[in-house]
Each structure stands twice: as C-alpha cells, then as structure tokens.
C-alpha positions as CSV (number, residue, x, y, z in Angstrom):
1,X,29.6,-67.0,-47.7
2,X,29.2,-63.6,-48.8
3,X,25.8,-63.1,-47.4
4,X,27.2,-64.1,-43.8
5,X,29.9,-61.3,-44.7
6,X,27.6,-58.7,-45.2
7,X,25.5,-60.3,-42.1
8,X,28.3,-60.0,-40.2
9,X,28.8,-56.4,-41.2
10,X,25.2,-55.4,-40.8
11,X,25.2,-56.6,-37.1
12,X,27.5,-54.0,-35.4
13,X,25.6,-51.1,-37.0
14,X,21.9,-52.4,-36.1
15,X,23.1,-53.2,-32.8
16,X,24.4,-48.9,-32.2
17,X,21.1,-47.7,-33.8
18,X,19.3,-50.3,-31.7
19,X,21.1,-48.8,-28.5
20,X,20.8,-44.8,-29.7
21,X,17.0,-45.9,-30.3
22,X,16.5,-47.7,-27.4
23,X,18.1,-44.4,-24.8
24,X,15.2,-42.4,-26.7
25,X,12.1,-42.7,-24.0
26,X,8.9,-43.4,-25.9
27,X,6.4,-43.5,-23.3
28,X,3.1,-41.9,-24.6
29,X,4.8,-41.3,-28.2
30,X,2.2,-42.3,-30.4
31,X,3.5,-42.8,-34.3
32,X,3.8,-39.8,-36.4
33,X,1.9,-41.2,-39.0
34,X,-0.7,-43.8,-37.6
35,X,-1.2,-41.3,-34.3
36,X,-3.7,-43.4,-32.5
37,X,-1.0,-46.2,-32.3
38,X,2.4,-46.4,-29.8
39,X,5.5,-45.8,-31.5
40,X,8.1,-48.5,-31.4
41,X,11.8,-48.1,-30.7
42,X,12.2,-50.9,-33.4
43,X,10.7,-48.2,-36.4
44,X,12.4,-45.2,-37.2
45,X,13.7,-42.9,-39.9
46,X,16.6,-40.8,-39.4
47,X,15.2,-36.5,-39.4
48,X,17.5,-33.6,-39.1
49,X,20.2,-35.0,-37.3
50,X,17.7,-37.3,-34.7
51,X,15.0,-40.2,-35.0
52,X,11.5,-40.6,-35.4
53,X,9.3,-43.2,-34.5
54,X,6.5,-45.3,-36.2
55,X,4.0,-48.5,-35.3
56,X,5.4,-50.5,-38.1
57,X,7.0,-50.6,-41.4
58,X,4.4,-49.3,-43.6
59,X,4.2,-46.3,-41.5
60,X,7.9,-45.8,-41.9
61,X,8.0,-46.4,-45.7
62,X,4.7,-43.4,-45.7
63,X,7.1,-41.0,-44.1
64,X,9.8,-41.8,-46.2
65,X,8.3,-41.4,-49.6
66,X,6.8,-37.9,-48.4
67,X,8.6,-36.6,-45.3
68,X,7.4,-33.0,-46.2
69,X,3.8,-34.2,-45.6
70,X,4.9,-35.1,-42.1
71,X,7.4,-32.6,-41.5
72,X,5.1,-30.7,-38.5
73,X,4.7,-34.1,-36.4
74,X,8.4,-35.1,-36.7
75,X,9.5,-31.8,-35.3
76,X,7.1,-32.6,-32.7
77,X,8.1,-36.0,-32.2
78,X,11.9,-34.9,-32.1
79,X,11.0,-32.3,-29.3
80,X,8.6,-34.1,-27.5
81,X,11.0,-37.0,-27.4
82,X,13.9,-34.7,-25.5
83,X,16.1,-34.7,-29.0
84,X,15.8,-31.4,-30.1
85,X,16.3,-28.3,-27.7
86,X,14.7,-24.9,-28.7
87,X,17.4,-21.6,-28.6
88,X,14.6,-18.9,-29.5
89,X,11.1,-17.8,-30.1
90,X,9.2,-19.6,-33.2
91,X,7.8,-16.8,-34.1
92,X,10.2,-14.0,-34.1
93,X,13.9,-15.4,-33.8
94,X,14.0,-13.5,-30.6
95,X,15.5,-14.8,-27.4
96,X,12.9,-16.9,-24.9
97,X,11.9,-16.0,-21.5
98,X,11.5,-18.9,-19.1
99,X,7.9,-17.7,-17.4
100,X,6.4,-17.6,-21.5
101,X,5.8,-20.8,-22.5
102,X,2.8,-23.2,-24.0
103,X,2.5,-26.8,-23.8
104,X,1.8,-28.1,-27.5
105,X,1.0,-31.0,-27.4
106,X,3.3,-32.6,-24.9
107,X,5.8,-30.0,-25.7
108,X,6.8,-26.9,-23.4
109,X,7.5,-24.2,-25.9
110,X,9.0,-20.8,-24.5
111,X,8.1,-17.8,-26.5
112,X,10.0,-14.0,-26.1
113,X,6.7,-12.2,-25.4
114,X,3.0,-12.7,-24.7
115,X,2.0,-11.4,-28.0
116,X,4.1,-14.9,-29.2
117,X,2.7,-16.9,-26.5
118,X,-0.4,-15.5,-27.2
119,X,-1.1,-16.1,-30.9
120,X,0.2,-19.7,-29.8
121,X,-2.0,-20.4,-26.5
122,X,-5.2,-18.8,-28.7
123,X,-4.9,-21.8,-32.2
124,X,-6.0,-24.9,-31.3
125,X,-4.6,-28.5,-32.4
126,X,-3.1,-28.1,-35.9
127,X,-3.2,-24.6,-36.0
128,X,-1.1,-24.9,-32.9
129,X,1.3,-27.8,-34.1
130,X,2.1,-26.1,-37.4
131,X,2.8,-22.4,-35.7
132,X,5.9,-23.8,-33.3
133,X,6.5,-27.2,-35.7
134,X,6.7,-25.8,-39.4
135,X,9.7,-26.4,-40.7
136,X,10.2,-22.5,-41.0
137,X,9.5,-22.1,-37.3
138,X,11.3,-25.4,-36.1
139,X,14.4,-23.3,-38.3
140,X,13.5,-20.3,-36.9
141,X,13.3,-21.2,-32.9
142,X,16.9,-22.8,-33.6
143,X,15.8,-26.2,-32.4
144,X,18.9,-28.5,-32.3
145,X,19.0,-32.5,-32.3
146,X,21.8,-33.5,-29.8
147,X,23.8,-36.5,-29.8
C-alpha cells in the first residue's frame, strides 16, 4: 500500500520534468559525457537553474559524482540547447555587439570587441569551449537559464 502511495506521488512530478524535458529540442545534442552518443530527453541532471542531457544512466551518475569535471560542456549544453541566454562579453563583463560573434561549437557567442572575438575565433576546440564555457566566463557573460 505504501509503495503505491509514494508511486502515486512520484507520478505527477516525473510527468512535469518529462514535459519541461521533452520542450527542450535535442536534435544534434550529443551527451556531455559520452560525446560521440545522442543525448536523450529521458537522462538529465538538473545545472544552474536548467537541464543537461546524457545517453544513459551511467553517464548521468559520471556527471553527478564530479560535475566540476564537466562544468565547460554543461554550460555548453545549456546554451546550445536555447536555456541559457548570454547578457555580456565572456571575456570582459562588457556589453555585446550583435555584428561580434563566434560559433563555438554550435553556439553563437557575441563578444564587445574584436580583440574578444579575436582571442575566441584564434583557440581551437577546448581551448575555445573553456574561454566562453568556464564557469568564470559562463558567470562572467551573465548567462541566464530561463523557465
């Protein structure tokens, strides 16, 4: 009886963070641990205010018992997904100009000058990823998740 209680309870809640997960397009996401593989709307971890995605469950628990190790790629993930919206540069706090920007992988990122967009545009893959991702820049560009 009491398990059917709690079932019962469980439900409503899956069912809302099914639907919240299920608005969130995932087309080309690939999992932020596993990267080769598709992320799936049925694995996710909750990350500053938003959700990333994973292949499976293992993938999910590896993020979960070191989300520092991870932190660059689930910035990413919450960008390239459309949850978190930039308000300012990465690199100096300042405010962005629509004609400076750099796609990062799969991300448009708007800098306030070309000496920004230029140290951005000249690193390459990680390099790249952890200049505009970093937990200090993600802070720092004023990235928001919205509801």
């Amino acid at each position: 009886m009491l398990k059917r209680i709690a079932l019962g309870m469980m439900l409503p809640v899956l069912l809302v963070a099914s639907v919240w997960a299920a608005d969130i397009k995932l087309d080309g996401v690939k999992c932020l641990v596993a990267g080769s593989k598709a992320a799936s709307s049925e694995q996710f971890a909750a990350h500053k205010g938003g959700k990333v995605f994973f292949c499976c469950g293992n993938c999910k628990k590896a993020f979960e018992s070191a989300p520092a190790k991870f932190a660059v790629k689930a910035n990413h993930q919450l960008v390239v997904t459309g949850q978190a919206k930039q308000a300012k540069c990465p690199l100096s706090g300042g405010p962005c100009k629509d004609d400076k920007f750099v796609d990062v992988a799969g991300a448009k990122v708007y800098f306030c000058c070309d000496n920004c967009k230029g140290k951005v545009a000249g690193a390459k893959g990680d390099e790249q990823a952890a200049l505009v991702f970093s937990d200090a820049a993600f802070e720092k560009a004023g990235f928001k998740v919205g509801k």
